[in-house]
Every structure is written in structure tokens, then in C-alpha cells.
N, C-alpha and C positions, 0 to 999 in steps of 0.2 A: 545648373552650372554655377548660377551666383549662389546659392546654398553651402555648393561645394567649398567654394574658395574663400566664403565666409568662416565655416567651422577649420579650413586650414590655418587662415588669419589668426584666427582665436587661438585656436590650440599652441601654436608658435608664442606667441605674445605671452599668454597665462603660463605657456613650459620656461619659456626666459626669465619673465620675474621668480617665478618659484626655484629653479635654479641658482638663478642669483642669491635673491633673498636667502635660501636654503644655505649656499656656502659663505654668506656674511653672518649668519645666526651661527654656526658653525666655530667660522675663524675666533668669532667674538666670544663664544662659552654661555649666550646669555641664557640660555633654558636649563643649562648645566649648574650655572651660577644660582638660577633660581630654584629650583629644586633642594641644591644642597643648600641655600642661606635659610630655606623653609625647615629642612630635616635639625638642621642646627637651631632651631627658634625651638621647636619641637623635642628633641632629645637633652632634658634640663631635667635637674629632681625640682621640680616646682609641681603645686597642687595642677592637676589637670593634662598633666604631659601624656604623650604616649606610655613613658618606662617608669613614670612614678611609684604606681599601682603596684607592677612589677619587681620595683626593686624594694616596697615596704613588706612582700612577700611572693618570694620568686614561686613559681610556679613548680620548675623542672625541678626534679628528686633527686637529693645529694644523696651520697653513700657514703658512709667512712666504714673502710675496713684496716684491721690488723691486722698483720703475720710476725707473731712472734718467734723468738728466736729460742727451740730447748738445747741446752746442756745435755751430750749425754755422757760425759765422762769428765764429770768437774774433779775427782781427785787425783788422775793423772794428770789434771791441766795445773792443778795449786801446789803438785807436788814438785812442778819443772820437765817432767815427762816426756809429755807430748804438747801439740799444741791444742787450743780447746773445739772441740767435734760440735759444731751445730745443725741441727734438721731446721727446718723453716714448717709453722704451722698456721695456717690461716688459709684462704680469709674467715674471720669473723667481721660478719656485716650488719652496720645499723643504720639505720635507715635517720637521717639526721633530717630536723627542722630549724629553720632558722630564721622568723617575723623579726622586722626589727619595732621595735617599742619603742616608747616615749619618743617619737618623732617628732621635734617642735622646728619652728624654721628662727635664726640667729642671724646678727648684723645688718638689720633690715632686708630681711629675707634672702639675701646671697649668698648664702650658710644654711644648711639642714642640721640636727645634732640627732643621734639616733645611738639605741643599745642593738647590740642581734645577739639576745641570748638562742643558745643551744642546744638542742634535746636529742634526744639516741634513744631508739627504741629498734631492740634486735630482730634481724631478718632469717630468720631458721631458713629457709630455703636459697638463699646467697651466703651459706657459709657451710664450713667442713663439718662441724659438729657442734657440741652443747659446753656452753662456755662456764656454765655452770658445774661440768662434771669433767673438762679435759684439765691433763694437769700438765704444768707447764715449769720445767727449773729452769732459774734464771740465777743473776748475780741478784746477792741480799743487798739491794739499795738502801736501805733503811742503815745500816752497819755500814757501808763504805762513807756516808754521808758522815757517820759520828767520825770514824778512823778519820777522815779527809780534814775535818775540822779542827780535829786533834793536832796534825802536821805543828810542829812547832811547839808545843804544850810542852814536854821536856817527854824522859824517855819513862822515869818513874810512874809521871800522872798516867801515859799513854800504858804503857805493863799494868797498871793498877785497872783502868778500865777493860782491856784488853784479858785480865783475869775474871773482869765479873761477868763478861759478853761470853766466855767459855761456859762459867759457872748456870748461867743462861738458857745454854744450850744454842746459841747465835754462830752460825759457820758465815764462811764467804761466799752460797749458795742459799738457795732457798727452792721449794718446791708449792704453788700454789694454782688455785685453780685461773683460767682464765677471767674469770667474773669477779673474783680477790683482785691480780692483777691489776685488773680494768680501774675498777669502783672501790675497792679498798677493803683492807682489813686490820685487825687492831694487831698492832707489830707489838712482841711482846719487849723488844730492847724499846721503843719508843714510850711503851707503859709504865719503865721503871724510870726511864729518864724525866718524865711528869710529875714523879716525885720529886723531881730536883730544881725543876724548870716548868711551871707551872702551864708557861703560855706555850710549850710542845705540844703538838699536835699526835696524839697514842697509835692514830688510823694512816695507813701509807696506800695509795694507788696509782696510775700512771693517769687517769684522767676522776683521781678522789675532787668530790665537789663539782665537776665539768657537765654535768648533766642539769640542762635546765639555768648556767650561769653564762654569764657573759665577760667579755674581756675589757667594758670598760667604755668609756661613752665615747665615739666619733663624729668629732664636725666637721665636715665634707662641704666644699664647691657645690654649689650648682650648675654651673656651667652656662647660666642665663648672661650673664657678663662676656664670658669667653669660653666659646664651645672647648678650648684645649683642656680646662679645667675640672672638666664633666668627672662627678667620681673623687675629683683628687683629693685629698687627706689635709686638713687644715690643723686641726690638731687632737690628740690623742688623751683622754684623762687631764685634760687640760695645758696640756704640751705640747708646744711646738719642735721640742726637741726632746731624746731619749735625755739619760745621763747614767749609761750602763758601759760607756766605752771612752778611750781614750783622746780621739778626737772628734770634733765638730762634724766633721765631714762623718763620719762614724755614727754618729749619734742623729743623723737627718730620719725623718719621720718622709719619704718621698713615696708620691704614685699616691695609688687605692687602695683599697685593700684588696684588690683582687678579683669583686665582682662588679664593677662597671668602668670603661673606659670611652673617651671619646671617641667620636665618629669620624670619620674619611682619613682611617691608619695608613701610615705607608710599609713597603716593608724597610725601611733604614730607621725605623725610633727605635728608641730605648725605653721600653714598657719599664716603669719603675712599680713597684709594690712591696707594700708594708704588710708585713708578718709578726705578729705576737709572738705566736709562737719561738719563732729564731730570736727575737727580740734586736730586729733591725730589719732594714728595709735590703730587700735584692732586687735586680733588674734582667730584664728575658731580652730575645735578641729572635728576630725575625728565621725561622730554620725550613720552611718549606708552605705550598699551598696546599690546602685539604678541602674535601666536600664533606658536609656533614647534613645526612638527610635532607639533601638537594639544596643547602647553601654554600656556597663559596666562603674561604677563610682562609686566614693567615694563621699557621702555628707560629707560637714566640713560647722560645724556651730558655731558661738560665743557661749562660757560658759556661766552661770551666774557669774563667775567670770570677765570679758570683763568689764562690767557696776556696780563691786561690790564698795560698800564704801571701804576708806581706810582703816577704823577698818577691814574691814570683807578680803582685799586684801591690803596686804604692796605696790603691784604695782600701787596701783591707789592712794595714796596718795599727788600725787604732782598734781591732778587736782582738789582740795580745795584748791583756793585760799585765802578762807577767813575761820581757823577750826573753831570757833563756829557757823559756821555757813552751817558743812559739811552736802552734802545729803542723804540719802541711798541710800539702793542700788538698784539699775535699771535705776536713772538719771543721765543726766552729764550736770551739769551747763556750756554753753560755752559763758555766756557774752563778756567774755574774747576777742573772736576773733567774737561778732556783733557789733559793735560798742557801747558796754555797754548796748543795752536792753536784759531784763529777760530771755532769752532764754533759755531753758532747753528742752535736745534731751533725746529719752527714746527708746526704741522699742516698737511697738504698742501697744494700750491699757494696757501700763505698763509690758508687755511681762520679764519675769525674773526680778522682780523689787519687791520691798516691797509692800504686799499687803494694804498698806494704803494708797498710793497714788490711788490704782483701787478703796480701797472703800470709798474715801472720795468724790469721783464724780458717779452718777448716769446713765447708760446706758455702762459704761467701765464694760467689760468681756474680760480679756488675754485667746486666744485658740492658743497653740502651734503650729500646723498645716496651723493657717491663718494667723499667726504673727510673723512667726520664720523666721530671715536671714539665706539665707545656699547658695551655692555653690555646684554643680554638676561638679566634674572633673575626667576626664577621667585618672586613676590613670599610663598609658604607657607615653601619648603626654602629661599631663597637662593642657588640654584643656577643660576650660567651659563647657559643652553641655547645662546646664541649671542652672538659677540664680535667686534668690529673695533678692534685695537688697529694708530691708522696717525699718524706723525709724518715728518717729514723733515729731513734735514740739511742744513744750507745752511753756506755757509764766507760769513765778511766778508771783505768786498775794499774797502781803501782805500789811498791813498795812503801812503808807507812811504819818510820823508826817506832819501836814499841809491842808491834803485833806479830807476829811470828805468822801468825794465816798468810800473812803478806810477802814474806821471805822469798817465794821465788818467782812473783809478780812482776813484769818487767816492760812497763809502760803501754799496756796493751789498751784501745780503743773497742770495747765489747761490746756487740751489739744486742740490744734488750728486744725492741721492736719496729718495723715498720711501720707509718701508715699512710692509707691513699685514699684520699677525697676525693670522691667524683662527682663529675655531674655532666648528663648528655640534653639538648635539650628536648621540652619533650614535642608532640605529634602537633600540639595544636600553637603552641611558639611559633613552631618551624612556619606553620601553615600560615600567618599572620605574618611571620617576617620575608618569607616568599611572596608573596602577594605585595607589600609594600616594596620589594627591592624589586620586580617586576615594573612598578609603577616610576619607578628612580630612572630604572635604565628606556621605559618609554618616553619619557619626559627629557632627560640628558641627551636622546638620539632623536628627539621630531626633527630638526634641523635636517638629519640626513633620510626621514622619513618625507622632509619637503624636497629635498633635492632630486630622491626618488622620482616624486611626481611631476617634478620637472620635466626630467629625465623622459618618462612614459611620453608626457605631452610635447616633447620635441618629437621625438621618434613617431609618435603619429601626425603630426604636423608635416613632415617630411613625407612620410608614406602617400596621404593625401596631396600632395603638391605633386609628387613622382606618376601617381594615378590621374591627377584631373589633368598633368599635360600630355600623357600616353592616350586617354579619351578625348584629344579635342581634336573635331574635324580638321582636315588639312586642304589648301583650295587647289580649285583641280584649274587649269587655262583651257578656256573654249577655242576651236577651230573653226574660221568662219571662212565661207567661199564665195568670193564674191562675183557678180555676172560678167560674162564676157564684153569688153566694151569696142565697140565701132571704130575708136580711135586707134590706126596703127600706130602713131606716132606719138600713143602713152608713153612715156619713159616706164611710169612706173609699173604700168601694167607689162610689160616689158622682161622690169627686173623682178619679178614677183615668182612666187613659188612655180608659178606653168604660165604660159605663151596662147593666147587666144589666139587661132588661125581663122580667117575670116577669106570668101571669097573674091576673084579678080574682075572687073567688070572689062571685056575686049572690046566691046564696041566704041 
């Protein structure tokens, strides 16, 4: 019996404090607090981190693919006809690597500097055909580039070259293989022009020289100071600022580049990143939750505000260099930084863009789902899990006093190519970062893994007490009878339960 009411004692008392205790660990955040101020010490480009390693050479396998855009009826399109008929061909897929090098660490170590050159080596089994032998008509880059430079030259110079580009055999189309395209070939209007301009370059491709180069050195945060920093972009080829646009705000170098962001995201930031490519920075916007290979994530995807006019966004007003001659919105003219040819980047098939651009060309349909840039990151570590980096190039084509090719060219945005960078991560990432976000979320919840036990040890505390007083003997009252006594004149024997009768003496 005292056993019993001993372990009832205990178990009450140990269930009260762990209760207790369990909901002030709780209110208070401190194992919550502790976990993430460790993951935060932890998630830093310093020698020895968990993501160092990782981010000097990621693991999971990038893919760049193409889908170029064929012409199939370029001289009803130049003649004013029709509008121009595109097929869409690709993917061509390469399987890209990208270590970054000469990583030294800057500013007494609260800076990393690092190159990520680039390599592409093709995947014949993720792609449509042989890039080597598909042939592909496109607009003549090479020639709109001279014409476009020309603009202004007066109209003689512009007819004078304009007859030798004939003479040439130079149209406003061109037919090349997909592996020309890509990696280059020796453009015969750029070979004559060599003679005249020495430091021309003879060879033209859409990624000439991109194999195995790099964009240029980046000094990057640590984020050992300030976890928000993790990743961020300090500066670029030694700039802190662009100086390809109009204003300041324009010209800001913000975010990462893309492949590492800080830990414990919410979904209201504004994911900032720096693009080379575009040659200015864009920013993604929280758009839905995703699982990717049993991790939890937040997709962040560019607005339609990223690529809006300046009418329609005050922020993107400083990338019209030229206003009457501003674009809408979904393109971004970046002559600017190709050496002066038409270039204009857009997201695919006009993807968030004025629909006049998809309907002034034939075979262009924008679908969200095949078109849309977005980012998969793991909203505790910040971590990628999966990526679709997809833009397209498109060349302007207008009218160009001097050249008669040009005559019924009427401000059209032409799409050359797609491409989309991918990256999923792969089996053994996942399985490493499961396991440590397992470890977060048992750690952030012992609080309510105490309370639990609480919980348990009241409830059999109670049990026990409801048991040991349903088993404890109850006392019973004895009935006692006591002998008849002699004396009639007992009162109390009298008033008592029964009457002793005793006999008369007559004598």
C-alpha cells in the first residue's frame, strides 16, 4: 500500500515539473533559439563549414539546354507578306560543370573571392538530335549588328556597305548547323570587315568562347558576421556597381548569384540576384510550397513586375537608354553591354511580357509551367533543392535607312533561342539534408516532446490514486450483546435495543 502511493507521489510531481518546465521551454523558444543560432554559426562560406565544400563544387548535375527558334518562310516574312512562321527545336542538352577556382578568402576573412568558370559537354541521350548535323535558319546576327551600328552613318556610307554585303552574298537570314550557332563560325561579312578593323573578331556564336570561361571574379559575404549576408554579392570584377544603365538604382549589383541564399527564408522576402547574363540584378517573389525528393520548399519566382516598362514600374526606368524608344514590358534591351548588337532578353515565348510581341510572330504560345524561372529552396538551410534558370534571346529587327533588306521590317522583337538551366538535387544531398532537418525539427519540438511526458505522468498519477482508493479496505462496525442484568431499575438497560425480563419473587 505505501509502495503504491509512493510511485503515485512521484509520478504527479515528475508529470508537474515536466509539464511546467516543458511549456516555459516552449513559450520561451530556447531549444528553438539554440538550434537555429548553431545552424547559423554553421551555414557560412568559411574553411570547415557544412556548405563550403559544396559550394567550391556542387555536387548535383546542372543541365543547360537550347530550343532554338527555325524560320521556315523568311522571304514572305522580309517581303511584308506574312508574319514570320517559327517551329521550336530542341532540347539540346549539355551537361554543364561549374568548380569555382582561385578561391582565396578577402577583408580579413569576411569575404571569399572566387571564379566558376564553365564547361558543356553534350548529352546525346537528353536531346532531339545531332547538333552537329541539324540545321537551323535563324536571323543573320552578324549583319544586323553592322546595319544597327550603321543607324546614323548618313544614307550613302549605309547604300555603299549595304551594296558590298549584297556583293557578299550576306541576306537577312542565315542557315547554320546547330554546333556553328552554339560555338561559332568564321562569318564571311566579319572576315572582310577585319580587313578594315583589325581588333574584329572574324568568328560569331551564341555561346563563342563560353566553354571552359568564366564571367569574371566574385567577392561574396560570408555570412560569419550576419547569417542574412550568406551568399550576397559584394562585388563584381571589382565593382560595386554596374555602369551600363541610367540610374543608380539600375546599376545595383544585389542578392547572389543565384546559387546560395541564407537560412530560415520566410515567404514575404524579396530574393534579390545578380545575373550576368541580363547584365543587372532581378528579384523572385515567394509563389507556392513544393516537396522535392522528401524536402519541404518554398518556390520564388520573378514577377511580372522584374521585366515591367518604366511606365508600368518606376524601378526599371533607368534600363531605357534611349525613352522614345522605350520597350514594354516583358523585354529588356541589353545592347548596352553586347557590344552594340540588337539584343533583347525576354523569358521564353514572351513569358509575362506584352502580348504583342507573342502575337506579332507565328508558332510563339507563353505556358507558365514550361516557361516560368523559379527557384526551389529549402526555407531552414537556404538550399536550392531544385532550379529552372530559362530566358531567351531575341535580336530587333527594324527598318535601317540605307539597306533596302530592311524595307518592310517593322520593329519586330525575334526570337533566336531559349535556354534553361537546370538543376535537381541529387539522391545523396537530399539524403544528408533530410537527416539534418530531421535533427532541427527534433530539437525545436523536445519542449513539446517534455510536455508529452508530462502529460503521460499525470495521467498515470491519477490512475494510480483513482486505483489505490477503490482497493482500500472500508471498516465494517461490530455488534455487541451485552448480558442481561439483574437490575430492573437500569435506565439504560431499559432504553437499549431489547428489555431483559427477569422473574417475580411472591413470597
Amino acid at each position: 500500500m505505501r509502495k503504491g502511493s509512493c510511485c503515485m507521489f512521484s509520478s504527479g510531481v515528475i508529470g508537474a515539473l515536466l509539464l511546467v518546465s516543458g511549456i516555459a521551454l516552449f513559450v520561451s523558444g530556447f531549444f528553438q533559439t539554440l538550434i537555429h543560432n548553431k545552424l547559423k554559426r554553421e551555414i557560412t562560406l568559411t574553411e570547415g563549414s557544412k556548405v563550403f565544400a559544396t559550394w567550391k563544387n556542387p555536387p548535383p548535375p546542372v543541365f543547360m539546354q537550347f530550343f532554338f527558334f527555325n524560320v521556315t518562310n523568311p522571304d514572305t516574312f522580309l517581303k511584308g507578306e506574312a508574319k514570320a512562321r517559327l517551329t521550336e527545336m530542341g532540347p539540346y542538352t549539355y551537361r554543364e560543370y561549374r568548380p569555382k577556382h582561385n578561391v582565396s578568402f578577402v577583408e580579413n576573412g569576411t569575404m571569399v573571392a572566387a571564379y566558376t568558370p564553365k564547361y558543356f559537354v553534350f548529352v546525346r541521350e537528353k536531346s532531339v538530335g545531332d547538333p552537329s548535323v541539324d540545321l537551323v535558319t535563324t536571323v543573320n546576327i552578324p549583319a544586323v549588328a553592322v546595319m544597327n551600328r550603321l543607324k546614323g552613318a548618313g544614307f550613302w556610307v549605309s547604300s555603299g556597305i549595304s551594296m558590298y554585303m549584297g556583293s557578299i552574298g550576306t541576306t537577312m537570314f542565315m542557315t547554320h548547323t546547330v554546333d556553328e550557332l552554339l560555338w561559332g563560325f568564321k562569318d564571311p561579312l566579319l572576315t572582310r570587315l577585319r580587313t578594315i578593323r583589325p581588333d574584329t573578331d572574324e568568328n560569331f556564336g551564341l555561346m563563342l568562347n563560353k566553354n571552359g570561361s568564366d564571367d569574371g571574379e566574385f567577392v561574396y559575404h560570408t555570412g560569419e558576421q550576419n547569417y542574412l549576408d550568406f551568399g550576397r554579392i559584394f562585388t563584381w570584377k571589382g565593382e560595386k556597381m554596374l555602369s551600363f544603365w541610367k540610374t543608380n538604382q539600375s546599376n545595383m549589383i544585389n542578392g547572389s548569384d543565384g546559387s546560395a541564399f541564407h537560412s530560415f527564408l520566410t515567404k514575404e522576402e524579396r530574393l534579390n540576384v545578380f545575373t550576368p547574363d541580363l547584365c543587372r540584378s532581378i528579384h523572385m517573389r515567394f509563389e507556392k510550397e513544393v516537396e522535392v525528393k522528401g524536402i519541404p520548399a518554398y518556390r520564388f519566382t520573378p514577377p511580372r513586375a522584374v521585366l515591367a516598362s518604366g511606365k508600368n514600374n518606376p524601378e526599371n526606368q533607368g534600363f531605357c537608354l534611349t525613352p522614345k524608344q522605350c520597350l514594354d514590358d516583358g523585354v529588356l534591351d541589353v545592347s548596352v553591354c553586347r557590344k552594340g548588337a540588337p539584343v533583347v532578353v525576354s523569358f521564353p515565348h514572351f513569358h509575362l511580357g506584352d502580348e504583342k510581341y507573342a502575337n506579332a510572330i507565328e508558332g510563339i504560345s507563353p505556358v507558365h509551367e514550361q516557361h516560368q524561372t523559379f527557384l526551389d529552396l529549402n526555407p531552414t538551410m537556404g538550399v536550392p533543392v531544385r532550379a529552372m534558370k530559362r530566358a531567351q534571346i531575341n535580336i530587333h529587327l527594324d527598318r535601317v535607312t540605307g539597306f533596302p533588306m530592311t524595307r518592310n521590317l517593322n520593329n519586330t522583337i525575334f526570337p533566336i533561342v531559349f535556354l534553361n538551366e537546370s538543376v535537381v538535387i541529387d539522391d545523396a544531398s537530399a539524403a544528408r539534408i533530410q537527416k539534418l532537418l530531421l535533427v532541427v525539427t527534433l530539437v525545436s519540438h523536445f519542449p513539446l516532446i517534455i510536455i508529452a511526458l508530462g502529460v503521460i505522468l499525470l495521467l498515470v498519477s491519477i490512475i494510480l490514486a483513482i486505483r489505490f482508493y477503490q482497493n482500500k479496505p472500508s471498516a465494517k462496525k461490530d455488534t455487541s450483546y451485552a448480558p442481561v442484568s439483574g437490575k430492573a431499575d437500569d435506565q439504560d438497560e431499559k432504553n437499549g435495543t431489547f428489555i431483559g425480563m427477569t422473574s417475580v419473587d411472591k413470597s
